[in-house]
MIVO-353340 format. One line per field, with one value per residue: x, y, z of N, C-alpha, C in turn; residue number from 1. Coordinates in steps of 0.1 Angstrom, whole numbers, plus 5000, padded with zeros to 4 digits. Each point is the difference from the previous one (the first is absolute). Layout:
N
n.c1: [X, ...] $
n.c2: [Y, ...] $
n.c3: [Z, ...] $
ca.c1: [X, ...] $
ca.c2: [Y, ...] $
ca.c3: [Z, ...] $
c.c1: [X, ...] $
c.c2: [Y, ...] $
c.c3: [Z, ...] $
num: [NUM, ...] $
***
This chain:
188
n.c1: [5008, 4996, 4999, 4993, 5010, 4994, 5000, 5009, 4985, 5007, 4998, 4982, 5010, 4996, 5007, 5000, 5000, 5006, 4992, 4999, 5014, 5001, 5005, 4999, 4999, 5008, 5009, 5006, 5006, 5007, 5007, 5004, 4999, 4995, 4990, 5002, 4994, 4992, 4991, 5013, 5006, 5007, 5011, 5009, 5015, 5010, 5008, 5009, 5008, 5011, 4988, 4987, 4998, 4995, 4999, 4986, 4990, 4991, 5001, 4988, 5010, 4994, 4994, 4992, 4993, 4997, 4996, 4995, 4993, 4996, 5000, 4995, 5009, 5012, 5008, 4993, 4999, 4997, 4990, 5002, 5011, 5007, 5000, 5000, 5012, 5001, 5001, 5005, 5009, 4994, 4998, 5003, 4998, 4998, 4989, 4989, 5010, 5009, 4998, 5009, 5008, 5012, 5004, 5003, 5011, 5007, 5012, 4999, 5010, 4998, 5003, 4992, 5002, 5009, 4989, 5006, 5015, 4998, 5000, 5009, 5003, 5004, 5011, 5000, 5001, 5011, 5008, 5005, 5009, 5005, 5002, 5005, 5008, 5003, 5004, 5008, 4998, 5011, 4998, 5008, 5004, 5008, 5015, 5007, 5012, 4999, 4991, 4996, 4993, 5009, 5012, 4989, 4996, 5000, 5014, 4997, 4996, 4986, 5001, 5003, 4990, 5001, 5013, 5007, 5007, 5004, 4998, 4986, 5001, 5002, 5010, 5008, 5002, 5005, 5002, 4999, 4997, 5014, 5007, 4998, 5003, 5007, 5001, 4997, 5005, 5008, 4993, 4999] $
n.c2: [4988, 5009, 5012, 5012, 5003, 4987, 4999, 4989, 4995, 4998, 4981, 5003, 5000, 4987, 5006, 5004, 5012, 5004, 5011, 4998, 4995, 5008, 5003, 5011, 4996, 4989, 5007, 5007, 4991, 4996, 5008, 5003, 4987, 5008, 4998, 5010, 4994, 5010, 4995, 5007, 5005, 4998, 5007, 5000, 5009, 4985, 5009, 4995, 5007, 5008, 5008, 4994, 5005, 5002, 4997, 4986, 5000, 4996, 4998, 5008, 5013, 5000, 5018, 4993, 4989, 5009, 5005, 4986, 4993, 5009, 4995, 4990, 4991, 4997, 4993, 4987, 5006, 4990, 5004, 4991, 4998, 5013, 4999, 4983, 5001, 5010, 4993, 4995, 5008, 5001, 4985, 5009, 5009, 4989, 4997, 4998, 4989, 5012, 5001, 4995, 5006, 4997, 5013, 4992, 5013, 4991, 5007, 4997, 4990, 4985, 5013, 5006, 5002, 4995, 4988, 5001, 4996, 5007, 4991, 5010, 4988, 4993, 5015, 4997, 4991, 5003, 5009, 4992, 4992, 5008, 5007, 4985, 5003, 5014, 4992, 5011, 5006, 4998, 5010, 4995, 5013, 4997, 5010, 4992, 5002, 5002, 4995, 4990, 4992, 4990, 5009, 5012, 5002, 4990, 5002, 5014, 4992, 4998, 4997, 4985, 5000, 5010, 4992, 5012, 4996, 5014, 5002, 5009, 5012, 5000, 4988, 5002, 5012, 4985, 5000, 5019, 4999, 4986, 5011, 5010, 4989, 4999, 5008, 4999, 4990, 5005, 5012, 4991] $
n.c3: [5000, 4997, 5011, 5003, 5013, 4997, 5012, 5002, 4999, 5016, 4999, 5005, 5015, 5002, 5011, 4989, 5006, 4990, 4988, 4990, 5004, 5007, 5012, 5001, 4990, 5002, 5010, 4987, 4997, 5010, 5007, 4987, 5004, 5009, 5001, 5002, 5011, 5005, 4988, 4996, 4991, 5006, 4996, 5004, 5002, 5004, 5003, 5000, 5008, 5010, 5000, 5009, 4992, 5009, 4989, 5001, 5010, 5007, 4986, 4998, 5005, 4988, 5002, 5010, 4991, 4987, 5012, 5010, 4988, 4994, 5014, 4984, 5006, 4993, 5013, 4993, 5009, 5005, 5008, 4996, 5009, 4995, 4994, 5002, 5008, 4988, 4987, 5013, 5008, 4987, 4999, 5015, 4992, 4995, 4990, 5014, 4996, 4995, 4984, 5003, 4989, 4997, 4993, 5003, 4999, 4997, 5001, 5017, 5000, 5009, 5004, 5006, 5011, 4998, 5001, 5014, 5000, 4991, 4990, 4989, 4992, 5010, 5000, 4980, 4995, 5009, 4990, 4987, 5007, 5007, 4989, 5000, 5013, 4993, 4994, 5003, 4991, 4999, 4986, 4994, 4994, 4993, 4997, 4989, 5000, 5009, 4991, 5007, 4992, 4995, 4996, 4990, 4984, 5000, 5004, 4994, 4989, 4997, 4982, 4995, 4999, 5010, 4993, 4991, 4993, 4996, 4987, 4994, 5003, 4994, 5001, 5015, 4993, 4988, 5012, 4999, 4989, 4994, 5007, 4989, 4991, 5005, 5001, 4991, 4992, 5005, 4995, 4990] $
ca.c1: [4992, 5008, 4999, 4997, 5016, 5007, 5009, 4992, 4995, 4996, 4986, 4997, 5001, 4989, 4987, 4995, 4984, 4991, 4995, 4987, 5001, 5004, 4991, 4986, 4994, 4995, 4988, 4988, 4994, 4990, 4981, 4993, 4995, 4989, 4989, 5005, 4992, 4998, 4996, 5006, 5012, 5010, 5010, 5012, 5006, 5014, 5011, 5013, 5016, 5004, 4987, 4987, 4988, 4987, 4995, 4990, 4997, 4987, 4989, 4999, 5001, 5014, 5008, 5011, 5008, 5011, 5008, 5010, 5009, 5011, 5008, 5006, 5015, 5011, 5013, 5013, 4994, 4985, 4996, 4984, 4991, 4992, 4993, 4990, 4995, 4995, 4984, 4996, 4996, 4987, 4989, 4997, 4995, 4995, 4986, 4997, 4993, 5005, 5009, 5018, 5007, 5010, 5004, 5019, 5002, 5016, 5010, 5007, 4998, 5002, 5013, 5005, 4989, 4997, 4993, 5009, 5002, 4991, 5005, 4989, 4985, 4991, 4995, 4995, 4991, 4987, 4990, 4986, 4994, 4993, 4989, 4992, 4990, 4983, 4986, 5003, 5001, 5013, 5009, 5014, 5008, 5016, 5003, 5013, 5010, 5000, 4989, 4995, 4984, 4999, 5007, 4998, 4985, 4992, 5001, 4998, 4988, 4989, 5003, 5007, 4990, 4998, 5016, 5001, 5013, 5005, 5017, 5001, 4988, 4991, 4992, 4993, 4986, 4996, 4990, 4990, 4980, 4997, 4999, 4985, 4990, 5004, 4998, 4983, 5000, 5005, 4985, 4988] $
ca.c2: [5012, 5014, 5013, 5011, 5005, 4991, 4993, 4989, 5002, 4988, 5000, 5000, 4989, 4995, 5008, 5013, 5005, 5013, 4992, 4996, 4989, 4998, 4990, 5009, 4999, 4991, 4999, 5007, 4993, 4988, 5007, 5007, 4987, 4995, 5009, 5007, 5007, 4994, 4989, 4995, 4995, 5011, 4996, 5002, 4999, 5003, 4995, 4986, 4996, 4997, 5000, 5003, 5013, 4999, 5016, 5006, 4993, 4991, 5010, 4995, 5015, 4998, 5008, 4998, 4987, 5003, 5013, 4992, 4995, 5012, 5004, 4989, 5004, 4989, 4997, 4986, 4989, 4999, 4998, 4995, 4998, 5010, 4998, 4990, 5009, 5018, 4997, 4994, 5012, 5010, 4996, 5002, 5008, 4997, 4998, 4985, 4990, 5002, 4987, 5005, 4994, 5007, 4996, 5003, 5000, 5009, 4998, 4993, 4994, 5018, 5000, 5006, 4996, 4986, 5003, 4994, 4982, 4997, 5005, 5010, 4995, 4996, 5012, 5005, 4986, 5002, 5017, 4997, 4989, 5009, 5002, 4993, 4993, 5010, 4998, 5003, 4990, 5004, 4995, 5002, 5001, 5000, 4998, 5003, 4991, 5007, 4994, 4987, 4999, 4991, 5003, 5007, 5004, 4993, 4999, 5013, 5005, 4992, 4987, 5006, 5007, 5009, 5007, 5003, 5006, 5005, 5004, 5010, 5005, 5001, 4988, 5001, 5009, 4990, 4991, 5003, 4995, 4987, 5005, 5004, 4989, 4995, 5007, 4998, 4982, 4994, 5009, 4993] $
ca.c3: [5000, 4996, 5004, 4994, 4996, 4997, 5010, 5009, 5014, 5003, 5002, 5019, 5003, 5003, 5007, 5000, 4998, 4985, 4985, 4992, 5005, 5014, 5012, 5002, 4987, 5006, 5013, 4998, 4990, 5003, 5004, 4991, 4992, 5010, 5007, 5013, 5007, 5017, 5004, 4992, 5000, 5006, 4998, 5008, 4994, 5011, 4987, 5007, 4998, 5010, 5010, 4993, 5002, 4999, 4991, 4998, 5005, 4988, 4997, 4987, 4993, 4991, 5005, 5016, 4999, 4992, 5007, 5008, 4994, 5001, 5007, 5006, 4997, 5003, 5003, 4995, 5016, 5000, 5011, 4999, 5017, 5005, 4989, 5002, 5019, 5000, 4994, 5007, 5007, 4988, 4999, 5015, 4996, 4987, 5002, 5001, 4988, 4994, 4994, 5001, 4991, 5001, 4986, 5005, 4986, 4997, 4986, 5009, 5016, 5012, 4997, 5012, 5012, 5007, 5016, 5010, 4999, 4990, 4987, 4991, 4994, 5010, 5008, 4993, 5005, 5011, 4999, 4996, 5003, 5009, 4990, 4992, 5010, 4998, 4986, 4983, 4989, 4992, 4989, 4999, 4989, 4997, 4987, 4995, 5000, 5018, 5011, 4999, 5001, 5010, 5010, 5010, 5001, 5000, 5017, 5009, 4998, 5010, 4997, 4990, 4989, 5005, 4999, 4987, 4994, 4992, 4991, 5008, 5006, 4984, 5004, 5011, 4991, 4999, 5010, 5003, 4997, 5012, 5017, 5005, 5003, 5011, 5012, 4994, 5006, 5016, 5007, 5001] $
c.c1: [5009, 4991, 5001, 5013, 5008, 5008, 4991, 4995, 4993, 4985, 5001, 4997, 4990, 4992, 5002, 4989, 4999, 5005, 4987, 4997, 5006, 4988, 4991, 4995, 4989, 4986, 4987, 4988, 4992, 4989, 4991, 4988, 4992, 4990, 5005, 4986, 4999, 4996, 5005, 5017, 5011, 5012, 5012, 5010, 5012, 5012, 5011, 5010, 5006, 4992, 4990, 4994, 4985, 4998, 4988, 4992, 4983, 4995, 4995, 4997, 5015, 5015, 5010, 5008, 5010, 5014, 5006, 5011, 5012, 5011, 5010, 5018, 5003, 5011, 5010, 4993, 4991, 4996, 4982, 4990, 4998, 4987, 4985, 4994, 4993, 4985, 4991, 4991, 4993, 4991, 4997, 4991, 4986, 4986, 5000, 4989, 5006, 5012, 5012, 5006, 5015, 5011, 5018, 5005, 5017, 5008, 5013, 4996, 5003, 5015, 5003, 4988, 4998, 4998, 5014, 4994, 4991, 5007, 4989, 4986, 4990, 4990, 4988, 4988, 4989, 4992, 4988, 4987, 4986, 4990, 4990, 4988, 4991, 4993, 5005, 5007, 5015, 5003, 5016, 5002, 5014, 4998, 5017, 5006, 5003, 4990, 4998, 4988, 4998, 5004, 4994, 4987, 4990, 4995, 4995, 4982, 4990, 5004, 5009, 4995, 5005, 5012, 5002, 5015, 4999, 5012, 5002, 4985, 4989, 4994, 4988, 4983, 4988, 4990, 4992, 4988, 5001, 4997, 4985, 4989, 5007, 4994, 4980, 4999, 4998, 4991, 4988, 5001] $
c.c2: [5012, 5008, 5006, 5008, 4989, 4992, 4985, 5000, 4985, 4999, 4997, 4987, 4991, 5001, 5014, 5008, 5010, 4989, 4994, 4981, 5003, 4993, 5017, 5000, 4986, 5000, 5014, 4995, 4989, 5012, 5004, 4990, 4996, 5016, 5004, 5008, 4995, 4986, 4985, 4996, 5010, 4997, 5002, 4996, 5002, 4996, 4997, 5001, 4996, 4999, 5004, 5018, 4999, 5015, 5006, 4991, 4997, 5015, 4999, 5009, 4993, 5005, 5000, 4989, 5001, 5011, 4994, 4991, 5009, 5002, 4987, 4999, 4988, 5003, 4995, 4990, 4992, 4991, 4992, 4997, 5012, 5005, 4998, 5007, 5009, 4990, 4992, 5010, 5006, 4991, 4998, 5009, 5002, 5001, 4990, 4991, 5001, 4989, 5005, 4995, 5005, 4990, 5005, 4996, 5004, 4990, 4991, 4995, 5013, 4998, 5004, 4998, 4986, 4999, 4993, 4986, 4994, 5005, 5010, 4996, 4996, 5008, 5004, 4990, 5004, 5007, 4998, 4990, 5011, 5007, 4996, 4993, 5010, 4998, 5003, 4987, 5002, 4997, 5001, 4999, 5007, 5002, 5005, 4987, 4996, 4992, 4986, 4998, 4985, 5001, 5010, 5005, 4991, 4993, 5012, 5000, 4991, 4988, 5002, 5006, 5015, 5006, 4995, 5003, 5004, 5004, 5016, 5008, 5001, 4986, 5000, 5006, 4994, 4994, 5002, 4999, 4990, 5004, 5001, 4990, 4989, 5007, 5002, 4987, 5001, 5007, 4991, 4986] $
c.c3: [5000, 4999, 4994, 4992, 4986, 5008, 4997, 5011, 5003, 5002, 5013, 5000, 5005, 5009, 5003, 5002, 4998, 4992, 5000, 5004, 5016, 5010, 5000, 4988, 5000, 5012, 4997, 4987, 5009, 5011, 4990, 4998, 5012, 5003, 5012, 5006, 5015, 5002, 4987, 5003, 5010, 5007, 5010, 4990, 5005, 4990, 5011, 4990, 5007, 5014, 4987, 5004, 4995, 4987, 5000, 5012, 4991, 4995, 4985, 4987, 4993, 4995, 5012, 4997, 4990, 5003, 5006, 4990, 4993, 5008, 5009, 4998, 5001, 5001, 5000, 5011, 4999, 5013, 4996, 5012, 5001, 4990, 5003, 5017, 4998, 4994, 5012, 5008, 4994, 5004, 5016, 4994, 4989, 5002, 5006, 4990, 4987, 4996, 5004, 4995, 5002, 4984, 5002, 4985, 5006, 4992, 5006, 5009, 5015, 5001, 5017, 5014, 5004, 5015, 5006, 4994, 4986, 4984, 4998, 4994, 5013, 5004, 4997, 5001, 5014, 5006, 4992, 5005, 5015, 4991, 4997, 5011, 5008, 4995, 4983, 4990, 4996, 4988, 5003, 4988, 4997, 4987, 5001, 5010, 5012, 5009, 4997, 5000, 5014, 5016, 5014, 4998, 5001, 5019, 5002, 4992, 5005, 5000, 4986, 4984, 5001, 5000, 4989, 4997, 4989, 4995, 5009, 4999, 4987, 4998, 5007, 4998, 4999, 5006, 5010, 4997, 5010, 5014, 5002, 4998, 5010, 5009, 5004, 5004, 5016, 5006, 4996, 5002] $
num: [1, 2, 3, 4, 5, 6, 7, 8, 9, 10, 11, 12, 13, 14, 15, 16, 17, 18, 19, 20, 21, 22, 23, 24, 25, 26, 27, 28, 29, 30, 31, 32, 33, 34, 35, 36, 37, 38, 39, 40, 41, 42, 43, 44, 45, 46, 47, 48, 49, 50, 51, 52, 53, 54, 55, 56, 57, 58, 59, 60, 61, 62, 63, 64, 65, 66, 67, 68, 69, 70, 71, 72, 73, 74, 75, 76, 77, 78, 79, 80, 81, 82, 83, 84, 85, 86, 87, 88, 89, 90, 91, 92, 93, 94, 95, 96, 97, 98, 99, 100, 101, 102, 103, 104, 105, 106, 107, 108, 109, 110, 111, 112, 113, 114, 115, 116, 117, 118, 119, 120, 121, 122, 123, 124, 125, 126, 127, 128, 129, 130, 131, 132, 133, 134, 135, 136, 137, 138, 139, 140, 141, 142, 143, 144, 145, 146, 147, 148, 149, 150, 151, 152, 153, 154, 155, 156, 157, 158, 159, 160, 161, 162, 163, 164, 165, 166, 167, 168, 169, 170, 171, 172, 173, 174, 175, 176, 177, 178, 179, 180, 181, 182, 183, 184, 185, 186, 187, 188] $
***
C-alpha cells in the first residue's frame, strides 16, 4: 500500500481499531444490526488490554454506544479476566429477566493478570467460567494468528458452537447475521 506522499505504508495490524476493517468498525457494525430500545436490545461496551474499561454501560442511544466505541484503545496487552470481570459486574446491573449475552472478541491470548498460583489461560477460563454462572451466554471469538480456537475459545465460550476463529476481522464480519440468529435460537 502506498500513501498519499508516495511512501510505503504498512497495513493494520490484526487487531487494529481504525479502518474500515478495525475492532470499532466491527463493534459498530454489529450494534447497527439490532433494534435498540427500552424494551429491546441494549448494549454495554468494555474494551481490554492491559485492564478492562467499562466505555459505555447498558444503553440503547446509539449515539452513547458509538461515542463509547470511539474511545476504545489498544496496548499490545491483553487482560481477558478483566475483560470477562467488568462484563460480569454490568450484568449486577442489568434488567431483571433480561437475555445476557456477552460477545468477547480479541486478536490474543491473555497476556497479563494471572490469578496467584494459576496460568494466564485458566485466569481467563475462570473469569469466564463466573459469567457464565449468572446466567449469560458467552460467544468467543478470535482472529489472526495469536489465538487458539481449541486451546482457549472454545474453553472461554458456553460451548463449543459459540467460538469462532478468524483470519481477521472482515471474516469475523461474516458471522454476524449467524450471532443474531443464534442469539434469537437460544431466546426461544
Amino acid at each position: 500500500m502506498i500513501d498519499e506522499s508516495g511512501s510505503m505504508k504498512k497495513p493494520n495490524p490484526d487487531g487494529s481499531m481504525e479502518g474500515p476493517h478495525g475492532m470499532k468498525a466491527f463493534a459498530k457494525t454489529l450494534v447497527s444490526q439490532y433494534a435498540l430500545g427500552e424494551d429491546a436490545a441494549r448494549f454495554a461496551v468494555v474494551s481490554f488490554a492491559a485492564d478492562a474499561t467499562t466505555r459505555v454501560t447498558w444503553s440503547y442511544d446509539a449515539s452513547a454506544i458509538n461515542a463509547g466505541i470511539d474511545q476504545m484503545s489498544a496496548d499490545g496487552k491483553t487482560s481477558i479476566s478483566d475483560g470477562l470481570e467488568a462484563a460480569g459486574q454490568l450484568f449486577a446491573s442489568s434488567r431483571p429477566g433480561a437475555t445476557k449475552i456477552v460477545l468477547l472478541v480479541s486478536d490474543g491470548e491473555q497476556t497479563v493478570d494471572a490469578a496467584p498460583g494459576k496460568a494466564l489461560l485458566k485466569t481467563a477460563i475462570d473469569a469466564a467460567a463466573r459469567v457464565k454462572e449468572e446466567g449469560a451466554t458467552v460467544f468467543a471469538w478470535g482472529f489472526g494468528d495469536k489465538m487458539s480456537l481449541a486451546g482457549t475459545l472454545e474453553q472461554i465460550a458456553t460451548d463449543s458452537s459459540k467460538a469462532i476463529l478468524a483470519r481477521d476481522l472482515a471474516e469475523l464480519t461474516n458471522y454476524l447475521d449467524w450471532l443474531k440468529l443464534a442469539i434469537y435460537l437460544n431466546n426461544h
